[in-house]
C-alpha positions as CSV (number, residue, x, y, z in Angstrom):
1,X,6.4,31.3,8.7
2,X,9.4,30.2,7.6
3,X,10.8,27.4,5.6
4,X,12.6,25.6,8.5
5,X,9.4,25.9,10.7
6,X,7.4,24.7,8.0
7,X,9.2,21.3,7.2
8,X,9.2,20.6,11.0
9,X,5.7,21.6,11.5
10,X,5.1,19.2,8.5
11,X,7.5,16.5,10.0
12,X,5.5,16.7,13.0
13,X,2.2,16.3,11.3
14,X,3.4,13.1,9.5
15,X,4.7,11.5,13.0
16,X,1.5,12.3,14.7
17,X,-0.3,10.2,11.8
18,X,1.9,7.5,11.7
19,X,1.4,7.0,15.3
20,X,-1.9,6.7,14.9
21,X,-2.0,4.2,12.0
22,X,0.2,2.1,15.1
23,X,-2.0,2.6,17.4
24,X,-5.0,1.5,15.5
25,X,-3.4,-1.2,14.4
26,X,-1.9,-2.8,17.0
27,X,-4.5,-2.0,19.6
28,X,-8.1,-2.1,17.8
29,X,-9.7,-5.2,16.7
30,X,-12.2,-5.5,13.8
31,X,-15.0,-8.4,13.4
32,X,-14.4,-10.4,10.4
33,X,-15.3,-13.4,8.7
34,X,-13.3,-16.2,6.5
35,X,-15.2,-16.4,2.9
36,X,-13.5,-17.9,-0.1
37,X,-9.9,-18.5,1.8
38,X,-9.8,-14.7,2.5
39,X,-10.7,-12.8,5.7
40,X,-13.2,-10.1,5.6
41,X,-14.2,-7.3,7.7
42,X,-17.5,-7.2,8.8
43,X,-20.6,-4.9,7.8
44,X,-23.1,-6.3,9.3
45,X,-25.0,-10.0,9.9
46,X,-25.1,-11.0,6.0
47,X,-22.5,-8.9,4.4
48,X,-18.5,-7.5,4.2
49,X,-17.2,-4.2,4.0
50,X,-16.5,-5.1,0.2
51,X,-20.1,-5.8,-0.5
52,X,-19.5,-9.6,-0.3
53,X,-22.4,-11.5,0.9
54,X,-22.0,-14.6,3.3
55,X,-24.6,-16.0,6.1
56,X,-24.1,-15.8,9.7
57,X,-25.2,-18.7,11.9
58,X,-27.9,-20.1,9.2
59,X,-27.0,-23.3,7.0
60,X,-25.2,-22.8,3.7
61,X,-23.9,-25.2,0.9
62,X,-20.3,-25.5,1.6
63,X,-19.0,-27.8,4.2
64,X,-18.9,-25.4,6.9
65,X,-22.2,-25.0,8.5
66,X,-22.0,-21.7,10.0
67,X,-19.5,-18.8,9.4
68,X,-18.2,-17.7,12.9
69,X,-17.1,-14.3,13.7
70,X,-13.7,-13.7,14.9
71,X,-12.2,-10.1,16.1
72,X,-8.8,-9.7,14.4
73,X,-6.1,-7.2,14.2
74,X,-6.2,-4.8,10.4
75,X,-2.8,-6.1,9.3
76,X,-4.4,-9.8,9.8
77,X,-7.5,-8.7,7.4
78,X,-6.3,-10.4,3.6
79,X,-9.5,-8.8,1.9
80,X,-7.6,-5.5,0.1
81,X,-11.0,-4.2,-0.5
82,X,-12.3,-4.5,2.9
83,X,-9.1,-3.4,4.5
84,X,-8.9,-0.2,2.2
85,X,-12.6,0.8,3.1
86,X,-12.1,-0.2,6.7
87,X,-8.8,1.9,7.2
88,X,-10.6,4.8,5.1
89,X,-13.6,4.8,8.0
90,X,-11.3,4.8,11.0
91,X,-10.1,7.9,12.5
């Protein structure tokens, strides 16, 4: 192949993944949870992406009493650790 081809096949490749990075972002939403003023995405009923552990709809010492889950957009996650693992996941 040559050069030329090469550097467009290339420039291709990069707009093709940047498009996707829009498209995830803009489109998909992700569970998360507010814990210590930051937003968290999600593992499961007890626990974030970063390994953080909070409770879901049982009784806990702070003045909220339950910790509701709201589906929010990636760039609205403020948990670096939970958004690097989460956009390491997607597709």
């Amino acid at each position: 192949m040559s050069l030329l081809l090469k550097h467009v096949c290339e420039a291709i490749r990069l707009l093709v993944m940047e498009y996707q990075f829009f498209i995830r972002d803009e489109i998909m939403t992700y569970p998360t949870v507010v814990f210590k003023k930051k937003i968290h995405a999600v593992k499961n009923e007890t626990t974030c992406l970063c390994g953080m552990s909070y409770r879901f709809m049982i009784p806990n010492k702070t003045k909220e009493l339950f910790k509701p889950i709201h589906f929010r957009k990636m760039k609205e996650i403020t948990c670096k650790r939970c958004k690097y693992l989460l956009a390491e996941s997607s597709p």
